[in-house]
C-alpha positions as CSV (number, residue, x, y, z in Angstrom):
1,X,9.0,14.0,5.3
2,X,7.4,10.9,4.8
3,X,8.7,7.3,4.6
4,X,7.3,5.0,1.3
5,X,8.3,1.4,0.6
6,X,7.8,-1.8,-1.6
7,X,8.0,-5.1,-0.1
8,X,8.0,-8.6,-1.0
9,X,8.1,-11.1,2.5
10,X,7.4,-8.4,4.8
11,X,10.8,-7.5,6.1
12,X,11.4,-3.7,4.1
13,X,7.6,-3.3,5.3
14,X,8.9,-4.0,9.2
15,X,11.8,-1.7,8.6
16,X,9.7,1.4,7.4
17,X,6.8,0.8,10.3
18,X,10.1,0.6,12.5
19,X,11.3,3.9,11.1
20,X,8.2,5.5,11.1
21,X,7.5,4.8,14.5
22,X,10.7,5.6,16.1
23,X,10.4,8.9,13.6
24,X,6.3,9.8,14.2
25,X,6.6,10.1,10.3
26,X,3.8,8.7,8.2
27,X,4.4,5.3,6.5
28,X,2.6,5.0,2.8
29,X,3.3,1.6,0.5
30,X,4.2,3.0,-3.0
31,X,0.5,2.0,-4.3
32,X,-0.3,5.1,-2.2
33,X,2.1,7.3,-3.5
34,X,-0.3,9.4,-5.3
35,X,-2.1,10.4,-1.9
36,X,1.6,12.4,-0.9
37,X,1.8,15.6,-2.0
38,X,4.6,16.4,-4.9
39,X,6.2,19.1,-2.8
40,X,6.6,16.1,0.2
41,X,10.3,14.6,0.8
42,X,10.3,11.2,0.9
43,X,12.1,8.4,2.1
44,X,12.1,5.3,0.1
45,X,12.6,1.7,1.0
46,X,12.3,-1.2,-1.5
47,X,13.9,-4.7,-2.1
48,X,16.3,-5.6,-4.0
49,X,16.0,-8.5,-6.7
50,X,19.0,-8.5,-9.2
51,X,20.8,-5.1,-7.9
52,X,17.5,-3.4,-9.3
53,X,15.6,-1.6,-6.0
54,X,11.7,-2.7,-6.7
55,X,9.6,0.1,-6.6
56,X,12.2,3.1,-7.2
57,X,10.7,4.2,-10.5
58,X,7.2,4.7,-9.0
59,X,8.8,7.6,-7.2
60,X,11.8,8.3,-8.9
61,X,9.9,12.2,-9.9
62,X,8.9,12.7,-6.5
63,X,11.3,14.8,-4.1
64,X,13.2,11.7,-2.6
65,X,16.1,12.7,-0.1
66,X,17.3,9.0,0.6
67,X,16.9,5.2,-0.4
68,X,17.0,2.1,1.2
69,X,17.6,-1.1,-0.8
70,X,16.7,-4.2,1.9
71,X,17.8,-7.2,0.5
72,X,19.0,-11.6,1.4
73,X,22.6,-10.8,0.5
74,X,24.3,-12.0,3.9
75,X,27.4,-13.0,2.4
76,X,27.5,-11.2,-0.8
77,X,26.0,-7.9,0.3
78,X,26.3,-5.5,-2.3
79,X,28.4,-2.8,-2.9
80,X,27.0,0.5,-2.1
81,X,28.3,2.3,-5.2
82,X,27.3,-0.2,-7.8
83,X,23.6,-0.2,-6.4
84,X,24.1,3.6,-6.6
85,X,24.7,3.3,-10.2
86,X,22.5,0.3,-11.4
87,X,19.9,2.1,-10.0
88,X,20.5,5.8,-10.8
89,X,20.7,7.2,-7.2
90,X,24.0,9.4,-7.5
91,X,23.6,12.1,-4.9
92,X,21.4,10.8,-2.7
93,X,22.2,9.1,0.7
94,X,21.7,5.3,0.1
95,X,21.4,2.6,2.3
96,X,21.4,-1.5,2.5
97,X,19.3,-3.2,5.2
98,X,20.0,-6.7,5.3
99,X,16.2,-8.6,4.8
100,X,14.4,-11.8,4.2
101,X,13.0,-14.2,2.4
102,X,11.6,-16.9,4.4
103,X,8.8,-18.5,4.3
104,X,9.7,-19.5,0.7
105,X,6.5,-21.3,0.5
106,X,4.3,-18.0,0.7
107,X,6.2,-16.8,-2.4
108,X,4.3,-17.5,-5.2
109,X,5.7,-17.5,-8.9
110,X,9.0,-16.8,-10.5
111,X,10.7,-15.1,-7.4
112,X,10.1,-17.8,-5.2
113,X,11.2,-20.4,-7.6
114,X,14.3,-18.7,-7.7
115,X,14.6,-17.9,-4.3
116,X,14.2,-21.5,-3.2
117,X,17.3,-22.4,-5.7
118,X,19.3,-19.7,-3.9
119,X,18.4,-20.7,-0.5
């Protein structure tokens, strides 16, 4: 088993190293994905923006066995079995990690625009 993950400020990253660490499995960032062999399980991690996991599809063929969704939500945190739907997971363990988005001023674009009218 191995653990993959997106991130956008750095917290889902500090969450897999975390895992991985306390695990002694092998942390990849889904750019990598094609260095894990098919057969591997994996364990995914990604942010959430909009209920939508970032970085899912990239491994959605691959023998996943659990996802992590880390998002900002500290009052509205999502519930578990519309992210399981939204984002296609039915049947496999999922998980919400409560993340970050701070500093806004090192998010560039759209996402920190938005981020900053949310904060």
């Amino acid at each position: 088993m191995v653990i993959v993950y997106e991130s956008k400020t750095g917290f889902t990253k500090k969450y897999a190293e975390m895992l991985g660490k306390k695990t002694n499995l092998k942390v990849y960032h889904v750019s990598e994905v094609s260095r894990i062999d098919q057969a591997e399980e994996i364990l995914f991690l990604g942010w959430v923006k909009v209920g939508k996991i970032q970085g899912l599809n990239k491994v959605r063929k691959r023998n996943l066995v659990a996802v992590c969704g880390s998002g900002t939500g500290e009052t509205a945190e999502p519930n578990p079995e519309t992210m399981i739907a939204r984002n296609r997971i039915n049947g496999l363990p999922f998980f919400y990690l409560r993340g970050g988005c701070l500093p806004l001023k090192e998010i560039k674009g759209f996402d920190g625009f938005m981020l900053s009218m949310f904060v």
